[in-house]
N, C-alpha and C positions, 0 to 999 in steps of 0.2 A: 504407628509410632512416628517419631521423629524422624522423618529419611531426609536426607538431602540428593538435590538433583546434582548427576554430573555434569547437566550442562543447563547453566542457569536460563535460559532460551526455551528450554521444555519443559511444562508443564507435569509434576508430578503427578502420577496416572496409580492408585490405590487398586491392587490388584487381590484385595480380604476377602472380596463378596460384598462390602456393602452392608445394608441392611438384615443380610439373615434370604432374602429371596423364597424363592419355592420350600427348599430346606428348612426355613425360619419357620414358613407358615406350617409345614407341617411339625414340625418340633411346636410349635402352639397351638393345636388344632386335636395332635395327640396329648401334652400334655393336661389342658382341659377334657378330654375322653377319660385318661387315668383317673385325673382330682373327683372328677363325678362318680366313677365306678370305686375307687378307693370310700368315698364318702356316702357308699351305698353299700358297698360291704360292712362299713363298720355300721351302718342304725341296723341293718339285718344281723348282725351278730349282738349287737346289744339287747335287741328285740328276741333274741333267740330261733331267729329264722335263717335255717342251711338254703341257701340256692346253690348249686355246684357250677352254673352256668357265668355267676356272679368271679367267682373264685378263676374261672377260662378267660374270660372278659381281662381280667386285670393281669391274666399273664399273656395274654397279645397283646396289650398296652405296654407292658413291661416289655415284651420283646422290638416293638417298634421303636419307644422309648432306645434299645440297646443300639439297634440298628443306627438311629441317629447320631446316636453320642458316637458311635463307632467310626459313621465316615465324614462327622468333625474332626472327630482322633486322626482317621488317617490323611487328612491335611496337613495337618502337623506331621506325622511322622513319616511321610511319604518324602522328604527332602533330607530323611535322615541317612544313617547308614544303612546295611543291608541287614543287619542282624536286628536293627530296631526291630524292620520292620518287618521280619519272620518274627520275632516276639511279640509284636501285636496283632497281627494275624493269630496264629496259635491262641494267643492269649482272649481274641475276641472268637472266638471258634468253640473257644473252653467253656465259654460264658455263654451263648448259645446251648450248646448242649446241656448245660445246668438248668437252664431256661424247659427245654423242648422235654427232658426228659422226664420231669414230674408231670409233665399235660398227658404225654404219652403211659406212663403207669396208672395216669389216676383215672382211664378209659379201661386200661386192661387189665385191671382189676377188679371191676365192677360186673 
């Protein structure tokens, strides 16, 4: 954003990341994995063909997917107060487990 320097002599130094970095590439690198596997579950279900390996696939995409969004998130809220950021924790932990827990039923039921 807009920052102004306190001391007009120093050189404003942008402490965001930049471009996205390591982080970026793999936030693009997973997202293109999903778009393929999503865009391969759906002609398999049009077609009428179950692969279940297809359906695991797009939920470790989905889970990496959360991971990222998550320690975006907690850049942001890691300069908050303390309750933020016991609520996103918790909150991304919640989200995980909703994740983990149909992979894990859809083995032990089989």
């Amino acid at each position: 954003m807009c920052k102004r320097n306190k001391n007009p002599e120093e050189p404003y130094k942008d402490r965001s990341g930049g471009n996205g970095g390591f982080l970026g590439f793999i936030a693009f690198l997973v997202t293109i994995f999903a778009a393929v596997l999503y865009l391969v579950a759906l002609i398999l279900q049009f077609i009428k063909v179950n692969v279940p390996v297809i359906e695991t696939m797009r939920s470790v995409a989905s889970m990496f997917t959360i991971c990222i969004v998550g320690i975006l998130g907690w850049k942001f809220v890691r300069a908050r107060a303390m309750w933020c950021r016991v609520l996103y924790v918790l909150l991304v932990l919640a989200v995980v487990v909703c994740v983990i827990t149909p992979i894990i039923l859809q083995y032990v039921h089989r």
